[in-house]
C-alpha positions as a Markdown table, in Angstrom:
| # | Residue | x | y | z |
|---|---|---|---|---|
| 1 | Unk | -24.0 | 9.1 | -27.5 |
| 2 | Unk | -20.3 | 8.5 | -27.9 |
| 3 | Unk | -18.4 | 10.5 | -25.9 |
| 4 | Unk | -14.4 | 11.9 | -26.7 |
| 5 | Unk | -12.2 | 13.7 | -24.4 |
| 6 | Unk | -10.6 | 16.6 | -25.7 |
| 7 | Unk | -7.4 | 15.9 | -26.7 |
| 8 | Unk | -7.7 | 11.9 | -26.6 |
| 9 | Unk | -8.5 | 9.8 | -29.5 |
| 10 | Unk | -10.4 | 7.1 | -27.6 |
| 11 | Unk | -13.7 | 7.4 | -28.0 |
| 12 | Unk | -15.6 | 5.7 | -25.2 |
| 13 | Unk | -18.6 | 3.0 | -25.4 |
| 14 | Unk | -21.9 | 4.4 | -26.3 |
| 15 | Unk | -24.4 | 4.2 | -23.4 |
| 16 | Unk | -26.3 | 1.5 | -23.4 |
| 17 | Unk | -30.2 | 0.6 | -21.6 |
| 18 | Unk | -28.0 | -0.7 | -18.3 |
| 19 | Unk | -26.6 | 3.0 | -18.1 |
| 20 | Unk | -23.2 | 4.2 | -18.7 |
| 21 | Unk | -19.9 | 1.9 | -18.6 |
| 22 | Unk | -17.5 | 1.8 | -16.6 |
| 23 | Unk | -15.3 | 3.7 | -18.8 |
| 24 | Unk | -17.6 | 6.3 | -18.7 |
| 25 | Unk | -18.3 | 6.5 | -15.1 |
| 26 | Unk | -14.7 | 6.7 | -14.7 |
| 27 | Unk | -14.5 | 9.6 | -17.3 |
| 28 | Unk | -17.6 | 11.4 | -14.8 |
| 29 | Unk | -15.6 | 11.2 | -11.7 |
| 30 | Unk | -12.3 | 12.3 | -13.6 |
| 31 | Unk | -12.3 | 15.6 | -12.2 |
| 32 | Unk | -14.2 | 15.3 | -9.1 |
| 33 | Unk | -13.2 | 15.6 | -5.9 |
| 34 | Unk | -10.1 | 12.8 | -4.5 |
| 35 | Unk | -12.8 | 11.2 | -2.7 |
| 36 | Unk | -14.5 | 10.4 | -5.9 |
| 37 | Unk | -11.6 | 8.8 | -7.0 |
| 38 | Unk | -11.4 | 6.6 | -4.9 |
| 39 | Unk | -14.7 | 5.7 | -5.2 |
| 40 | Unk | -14.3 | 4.8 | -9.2 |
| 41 | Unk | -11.3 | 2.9 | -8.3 |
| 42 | Unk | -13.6 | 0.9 | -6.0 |
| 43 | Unk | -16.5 | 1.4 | -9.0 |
| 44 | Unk | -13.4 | -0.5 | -10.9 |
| 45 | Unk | -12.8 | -3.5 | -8.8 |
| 46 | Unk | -16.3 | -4.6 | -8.7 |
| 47 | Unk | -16.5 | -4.5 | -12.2 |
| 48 | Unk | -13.5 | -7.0 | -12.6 |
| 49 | Unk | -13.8 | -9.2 | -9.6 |
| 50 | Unk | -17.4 | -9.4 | -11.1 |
| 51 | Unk | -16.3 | -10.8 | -14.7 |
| 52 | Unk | -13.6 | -13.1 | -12.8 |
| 53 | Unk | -10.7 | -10.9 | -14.4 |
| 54 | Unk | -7.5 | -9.9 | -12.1 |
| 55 | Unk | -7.0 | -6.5 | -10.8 |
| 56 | Unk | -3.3 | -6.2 | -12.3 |
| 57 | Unk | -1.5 | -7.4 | -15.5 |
| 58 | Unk | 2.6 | -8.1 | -15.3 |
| 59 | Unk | 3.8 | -5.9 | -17.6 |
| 60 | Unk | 8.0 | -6.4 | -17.6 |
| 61 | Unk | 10.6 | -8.1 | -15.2 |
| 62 | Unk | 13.9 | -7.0 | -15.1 |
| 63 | Unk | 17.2 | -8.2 | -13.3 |
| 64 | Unk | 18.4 | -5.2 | -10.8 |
| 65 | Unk | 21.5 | -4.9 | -8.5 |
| 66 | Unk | 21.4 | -3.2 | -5.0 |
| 67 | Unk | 23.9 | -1.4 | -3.1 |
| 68 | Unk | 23.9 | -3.5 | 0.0 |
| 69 | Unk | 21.8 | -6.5 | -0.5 |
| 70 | Unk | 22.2 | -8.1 | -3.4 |
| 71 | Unk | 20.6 | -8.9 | -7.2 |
| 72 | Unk | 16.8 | -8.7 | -7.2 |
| 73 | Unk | 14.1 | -9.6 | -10.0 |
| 74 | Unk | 12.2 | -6.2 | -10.3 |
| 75 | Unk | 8.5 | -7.0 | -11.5 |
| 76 | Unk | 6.3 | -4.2 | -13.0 |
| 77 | Unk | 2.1 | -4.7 | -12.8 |
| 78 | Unk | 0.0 | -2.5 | -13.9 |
| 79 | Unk | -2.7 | -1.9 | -11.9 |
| 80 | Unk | -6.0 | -2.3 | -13.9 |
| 81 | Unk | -8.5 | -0.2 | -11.3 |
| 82 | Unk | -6.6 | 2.9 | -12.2 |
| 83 | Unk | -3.6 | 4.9 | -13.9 |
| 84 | Unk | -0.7 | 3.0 | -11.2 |
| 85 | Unk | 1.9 | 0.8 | -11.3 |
| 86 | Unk | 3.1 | -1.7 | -9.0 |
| 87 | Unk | 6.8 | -2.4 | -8.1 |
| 88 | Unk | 7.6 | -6.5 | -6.8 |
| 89 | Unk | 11.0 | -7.2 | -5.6 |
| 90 | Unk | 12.1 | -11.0 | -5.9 |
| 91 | Unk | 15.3 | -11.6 | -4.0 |
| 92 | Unk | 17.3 | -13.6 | -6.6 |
| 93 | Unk | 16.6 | -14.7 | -10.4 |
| 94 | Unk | 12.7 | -15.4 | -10.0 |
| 95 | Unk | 13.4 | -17.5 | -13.6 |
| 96 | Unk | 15.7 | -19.9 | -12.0 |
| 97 | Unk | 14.4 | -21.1 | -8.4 |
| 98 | Unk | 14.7 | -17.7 | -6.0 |
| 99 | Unk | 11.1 | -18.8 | -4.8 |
| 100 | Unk | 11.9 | -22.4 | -4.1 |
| 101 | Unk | 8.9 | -24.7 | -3.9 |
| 102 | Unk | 7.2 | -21.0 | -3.2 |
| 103 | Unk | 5.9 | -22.7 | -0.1 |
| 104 | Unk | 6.1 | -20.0 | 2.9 |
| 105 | Unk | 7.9 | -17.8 | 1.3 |
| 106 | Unk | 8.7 | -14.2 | 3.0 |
| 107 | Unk | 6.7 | -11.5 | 1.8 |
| 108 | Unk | 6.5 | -7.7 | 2.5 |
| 109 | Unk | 3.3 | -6.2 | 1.4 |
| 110 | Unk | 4.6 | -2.1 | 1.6 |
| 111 | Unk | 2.5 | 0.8 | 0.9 |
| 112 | Unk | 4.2 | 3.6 | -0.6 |
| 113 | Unk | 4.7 | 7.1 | 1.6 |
| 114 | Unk | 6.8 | 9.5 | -0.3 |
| 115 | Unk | 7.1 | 12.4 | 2.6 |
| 116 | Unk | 9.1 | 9.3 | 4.4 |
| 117 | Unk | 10.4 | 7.5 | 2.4 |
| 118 | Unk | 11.8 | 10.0 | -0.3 |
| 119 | Unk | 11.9 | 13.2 | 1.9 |
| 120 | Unk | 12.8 | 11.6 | 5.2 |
| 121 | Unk | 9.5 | 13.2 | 7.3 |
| 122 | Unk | 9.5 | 11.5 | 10.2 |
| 123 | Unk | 5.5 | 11.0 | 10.2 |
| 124 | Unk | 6.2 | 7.3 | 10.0 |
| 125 | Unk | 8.4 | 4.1 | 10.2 |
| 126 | Unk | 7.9 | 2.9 | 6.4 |
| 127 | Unk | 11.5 | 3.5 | 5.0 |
| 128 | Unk | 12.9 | 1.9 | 8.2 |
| 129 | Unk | 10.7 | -1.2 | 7.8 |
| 130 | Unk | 11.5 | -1.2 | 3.8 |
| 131 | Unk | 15.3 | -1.1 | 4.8 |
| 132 | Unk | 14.9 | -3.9 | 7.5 |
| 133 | Unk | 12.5 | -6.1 | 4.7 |
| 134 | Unk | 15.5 | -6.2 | 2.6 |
| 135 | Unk | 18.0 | -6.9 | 4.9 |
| 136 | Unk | 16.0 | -9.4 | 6.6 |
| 137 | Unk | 15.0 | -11.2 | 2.9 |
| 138 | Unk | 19.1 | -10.8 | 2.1 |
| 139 | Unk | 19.7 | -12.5 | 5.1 |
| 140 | Unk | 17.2 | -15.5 | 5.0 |
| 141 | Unk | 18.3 | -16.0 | 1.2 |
| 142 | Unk | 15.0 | -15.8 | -0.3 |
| 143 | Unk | 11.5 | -13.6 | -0.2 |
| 144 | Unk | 9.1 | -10.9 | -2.3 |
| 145 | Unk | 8.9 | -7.0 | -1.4 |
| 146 | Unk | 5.0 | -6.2 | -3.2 |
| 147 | Unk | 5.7 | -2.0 | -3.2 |
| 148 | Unk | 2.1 | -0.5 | -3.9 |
| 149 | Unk | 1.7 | 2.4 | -4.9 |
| 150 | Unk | -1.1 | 3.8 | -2.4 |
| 151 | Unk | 0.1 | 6.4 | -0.2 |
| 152 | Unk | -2.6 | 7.5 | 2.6 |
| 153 | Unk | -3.3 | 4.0 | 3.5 |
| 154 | Unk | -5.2 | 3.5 | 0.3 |
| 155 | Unk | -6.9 | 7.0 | 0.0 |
| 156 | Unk | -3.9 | 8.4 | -1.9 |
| 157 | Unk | -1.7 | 11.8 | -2.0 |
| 158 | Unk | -4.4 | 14.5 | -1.6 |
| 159 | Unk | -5.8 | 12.7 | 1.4 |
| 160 | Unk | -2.1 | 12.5 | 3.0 |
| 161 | Unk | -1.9 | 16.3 | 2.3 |
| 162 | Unk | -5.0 | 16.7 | 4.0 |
| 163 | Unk | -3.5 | 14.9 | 7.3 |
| 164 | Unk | 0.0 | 16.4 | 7.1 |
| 165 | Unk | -2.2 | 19.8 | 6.7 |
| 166 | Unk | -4.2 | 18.9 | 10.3 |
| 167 | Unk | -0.5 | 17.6 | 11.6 |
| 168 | Unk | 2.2 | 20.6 | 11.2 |
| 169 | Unk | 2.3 | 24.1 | 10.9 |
| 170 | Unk | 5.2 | 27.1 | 10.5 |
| 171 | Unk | 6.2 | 29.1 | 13.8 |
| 172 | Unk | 9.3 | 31.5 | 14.4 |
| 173 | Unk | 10.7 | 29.9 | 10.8 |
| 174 | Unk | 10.0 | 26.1 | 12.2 |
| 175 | Unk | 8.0 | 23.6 | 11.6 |
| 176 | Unk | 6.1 | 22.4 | 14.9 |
| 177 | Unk | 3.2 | 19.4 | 15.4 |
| 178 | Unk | -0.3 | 21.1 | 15.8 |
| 179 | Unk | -2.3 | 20.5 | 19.3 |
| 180 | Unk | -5.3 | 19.4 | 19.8 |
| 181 | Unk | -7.0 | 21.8 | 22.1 |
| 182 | Unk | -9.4 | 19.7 | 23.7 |
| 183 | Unk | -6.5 | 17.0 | 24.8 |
| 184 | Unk | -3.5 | 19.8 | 25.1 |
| 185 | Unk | -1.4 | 17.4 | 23.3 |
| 186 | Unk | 0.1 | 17.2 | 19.6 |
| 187 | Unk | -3.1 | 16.3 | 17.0 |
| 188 | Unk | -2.3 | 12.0 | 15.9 |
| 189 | Unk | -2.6 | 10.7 | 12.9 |
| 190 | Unk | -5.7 | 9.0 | 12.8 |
| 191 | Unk | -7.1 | 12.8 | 14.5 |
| 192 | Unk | -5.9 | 14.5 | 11.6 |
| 193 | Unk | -7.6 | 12.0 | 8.9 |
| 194 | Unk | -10.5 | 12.3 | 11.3 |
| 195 | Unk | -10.3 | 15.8 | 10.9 |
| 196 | Unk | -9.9 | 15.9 | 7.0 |
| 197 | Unk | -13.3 | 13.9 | 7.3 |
| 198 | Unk | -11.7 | 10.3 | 5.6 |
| 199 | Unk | -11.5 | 6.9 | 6.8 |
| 200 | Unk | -8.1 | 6.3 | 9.8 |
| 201 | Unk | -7.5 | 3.3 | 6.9 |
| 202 | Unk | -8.6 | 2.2 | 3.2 |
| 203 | Unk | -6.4 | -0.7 | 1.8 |
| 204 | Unk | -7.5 | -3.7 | 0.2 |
| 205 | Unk | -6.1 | -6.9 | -0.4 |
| 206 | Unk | -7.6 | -8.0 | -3.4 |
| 207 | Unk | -5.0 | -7.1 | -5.9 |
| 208 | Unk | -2.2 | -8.1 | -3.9 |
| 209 | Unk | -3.8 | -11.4 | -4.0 |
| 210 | Unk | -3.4 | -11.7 | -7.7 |
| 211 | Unk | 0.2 | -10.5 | -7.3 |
| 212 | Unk | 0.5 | -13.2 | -5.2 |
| 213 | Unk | -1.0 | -16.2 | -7.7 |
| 214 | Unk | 0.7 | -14.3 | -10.5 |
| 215 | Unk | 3.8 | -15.0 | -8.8 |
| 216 | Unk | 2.7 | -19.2 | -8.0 |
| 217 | Unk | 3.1 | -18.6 | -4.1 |
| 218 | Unk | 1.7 | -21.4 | -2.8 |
| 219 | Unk | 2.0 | -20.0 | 0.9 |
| 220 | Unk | 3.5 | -16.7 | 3.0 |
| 221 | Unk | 4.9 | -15.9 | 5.8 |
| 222 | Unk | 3.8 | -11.8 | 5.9 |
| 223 | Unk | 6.6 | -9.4 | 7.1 |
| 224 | Unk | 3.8 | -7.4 | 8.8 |
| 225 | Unk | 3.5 | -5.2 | 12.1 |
| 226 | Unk | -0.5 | -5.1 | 11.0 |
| 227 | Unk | -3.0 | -7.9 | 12.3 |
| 228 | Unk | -5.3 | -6.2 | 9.8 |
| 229 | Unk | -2.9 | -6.8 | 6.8 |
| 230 | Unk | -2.9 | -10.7 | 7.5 |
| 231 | Unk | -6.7 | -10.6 | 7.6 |
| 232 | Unk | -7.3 | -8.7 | 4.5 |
| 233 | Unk | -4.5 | -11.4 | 2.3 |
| 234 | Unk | -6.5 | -13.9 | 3.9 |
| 235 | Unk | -10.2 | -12.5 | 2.7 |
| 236 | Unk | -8.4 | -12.0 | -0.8 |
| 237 | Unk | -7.6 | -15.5 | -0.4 |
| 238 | Unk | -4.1 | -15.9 | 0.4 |
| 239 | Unk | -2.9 | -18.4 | 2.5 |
| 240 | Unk | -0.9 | -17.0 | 5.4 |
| 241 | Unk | 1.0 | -19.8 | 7.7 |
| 242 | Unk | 2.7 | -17.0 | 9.7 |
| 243 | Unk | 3.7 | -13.5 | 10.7 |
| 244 | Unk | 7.3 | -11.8 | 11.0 |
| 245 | Unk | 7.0 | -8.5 | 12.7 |
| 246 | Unk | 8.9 | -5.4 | 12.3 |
| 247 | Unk | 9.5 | -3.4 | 15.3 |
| 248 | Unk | 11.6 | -0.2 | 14.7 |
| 249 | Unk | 13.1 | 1.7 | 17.4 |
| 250 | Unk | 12.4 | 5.3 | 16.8 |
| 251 | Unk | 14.3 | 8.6 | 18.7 |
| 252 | Unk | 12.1 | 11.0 | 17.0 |
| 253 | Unk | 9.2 | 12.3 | 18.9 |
| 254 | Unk | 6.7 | 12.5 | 15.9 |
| 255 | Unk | 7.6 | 9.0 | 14.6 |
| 256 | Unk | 7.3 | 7.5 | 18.4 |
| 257 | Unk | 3.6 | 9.3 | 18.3 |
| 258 | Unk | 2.9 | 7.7 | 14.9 |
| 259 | Unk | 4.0 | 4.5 | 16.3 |
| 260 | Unk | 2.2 | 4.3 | 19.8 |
| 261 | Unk | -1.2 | 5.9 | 17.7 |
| 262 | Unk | -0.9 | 2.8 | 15.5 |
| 263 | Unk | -0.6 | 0.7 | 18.1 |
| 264 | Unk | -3.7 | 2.0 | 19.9 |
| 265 | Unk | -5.9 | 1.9 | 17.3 |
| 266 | Unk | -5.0 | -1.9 | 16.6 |
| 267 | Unk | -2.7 | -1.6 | 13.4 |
| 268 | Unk | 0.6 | -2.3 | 14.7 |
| 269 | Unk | 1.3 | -5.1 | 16.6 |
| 270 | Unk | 2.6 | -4.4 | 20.3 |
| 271 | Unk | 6.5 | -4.7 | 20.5 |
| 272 | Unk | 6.8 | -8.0 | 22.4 |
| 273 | Unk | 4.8 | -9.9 | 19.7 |
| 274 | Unk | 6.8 | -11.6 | 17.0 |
| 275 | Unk | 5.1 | -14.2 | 15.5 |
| 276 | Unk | 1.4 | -15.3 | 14.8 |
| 277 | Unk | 1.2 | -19.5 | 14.0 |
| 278 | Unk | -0.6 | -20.7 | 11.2 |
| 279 | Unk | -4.5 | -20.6 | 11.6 |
């Protein structure tokens, strides 16, 4: 039968002999645990990379001054897998040739983390590397910030609650890093999402891919500390011919650990590497 959530007028698909639609699926998992969630968004995806459609639709573009480095084109797309938005930045009027002939063009794929960059936690680098995309696009005259909104590396707010939970705690009105007992040092990120019993990482590339073709670039060079960020464009077909890294210095102890446990665990490029050539 037709089903209607209370206090929405859209009444979903009726079931048919293939079992419930995808609407309806999504309707199930509502209210389920975050890890079900994520598991319609994925549900989502397979749906539409399955009927060939994209995974977000441009929705507006509007021209947008900045404090210190110049007039952008800010692009909204909605993403199509679930209720987000996704912010591009365009250095330049994106109408009248900021892209060039959009070969190689700078790029900055940037998950969102709101304790950083809106709070100024220092449990990562990401507002320092957004700072330094900008600056570094400003400077070069041309490039495209792709802000996603996907905070916990893909696995989304509750799941970066979950970390920060296995991270800090209060003592004697302050808030101190956690220790793991069986190392007698402070508990890492990737041991706190261990703990919290999700994945150390859960991005995908495949919508940033569309992003990409929405936008006619024929070919990036990705602003990227991650090896595994160039690997998952590539997969979602984009063609990479190179890699800029970002390397912060950090004086805070917590970001320095963040930093050195990313590094470990193969998501951040060591410090003397700059540049991967085209494959």
């Amino acid at each position: 039968m037709a089903r209607e959530r209370e206090g929405d007028t859209a009444v979903l698909e009726q079931e048919t002999d293939q079992g419930p639609s995808p609407e309806q699926m999504l309707l199930a998992l509502y209210d389920a645990p975050w890890e079900d969630q994520v598991k319609a968004k994925d549900t989502m995806e397979a749906y539409l990379l399955e009927r060939g459609e994209p995974l977000v639709k441009r929705k507006s573009a509007t021209a947008l001054p900045t404090e210190k480095f110049g007039g952008w084109t800010q692009v909204l797309y909605r993403d199509r897998r679930e209720p987000k938005n996704h912010t591009v930045m365009v250095y330049g009027d994106l109408n009248n040739g900021a892209l060039g002939n959009r070969e190689g063009v700078l790029v900055r794929v940037h998950s969102s983390h709101e304790p950083n960059e809106i709070w100024g936690a220092p449990t990562s680098d990401d507002r320092q590397q957004l700072i330094a995309s900008m600056k570094e696009i400003h400077k070069r005259g041309g490039g495209v910030i792709i802000y996603v909104k996907e905070d916990g590396r893909g696995l989304g707010e509750e799941a970066q609650h979950l970390q920060f939970q296995n991270m800090f705690e209060w003592e004697n009105h302050d808030v101190v890093h956690k220790i793991n007992p069986e190392t007698g040092k402070p508990i890492t990120t990737s041991e706190a999402y261990k703990k919290a019993g999700v994945p150390h990482e859960a991005r995908r590339y495949n919508h940033i891919g569309d992003i990409i073709r929405d936008l006619k670039l024929k070919s990036i060079t990705l602003m990227s500390n991650s090896p595994h960020k160039r690997k998952g464009l590539e997969e979602a077909r984009v063609k990479v011919i190179g890699t800029h890294s970002l390397h912060i210095p950090a004086d805070n102890p917590t970001t320095i650990r963040y930093q050195q446990d990313q590094r470990k665990n193969g998501y951040h490029l060591p410090p003397q590497a700059t540049v991967f050539a085209a494959r």
